[in-house]
C-alpha positions, 0 to 999 in steps of 0.5 A: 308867723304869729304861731311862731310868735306864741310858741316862742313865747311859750318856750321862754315862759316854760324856760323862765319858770325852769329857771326859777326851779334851777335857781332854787336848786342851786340855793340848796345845792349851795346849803347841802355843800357846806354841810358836806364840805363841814363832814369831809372836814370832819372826817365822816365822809370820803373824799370821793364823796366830798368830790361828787358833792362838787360836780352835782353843784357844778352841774347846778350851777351850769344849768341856771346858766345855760337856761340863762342863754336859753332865755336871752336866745329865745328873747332875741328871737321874739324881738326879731319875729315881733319887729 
């Protein structure tokens, strides 16, 4: 049991500091969008490309909220193990 403990408090340290990373990535996701967003208007890029741009900022976006669930999943369970 205080294995399981450990490890699980491992796991959120290792999730807390990826979320840290995801965040930050999704700060310049944000930054590289609107200076994407500035060319597409522009015409310098196409609409493909102005296409991939969002799905790459969704798929950030999505990650820092999975690792968000990941971090209260983990969180319940070393309440629940530790009582």
């Amino acid at each position: 049991m205080k294995a399981q403990i450990l490890t699980l408090y491992q796991n959120f340290l290792s999730a807390q500091n990826r979320l840290i990373l995801a965040q930050e990535n999704e700060v310049t996701m944000q930054n590289v969008y609107r200076v994407t967003a500035e060319q597409f208007k522009e015409g310098q890029i196409s609409g493909y490309d102005f296409r991939l741009m969002q799905n790459a900022l969704l798929q950030t976006s999505i990650q820092v909220t999975e690792l968000n669930y990941l971090l209260q999943v983990i969180r319940l369970n070393l309440d629940r193990l530790s009582g």
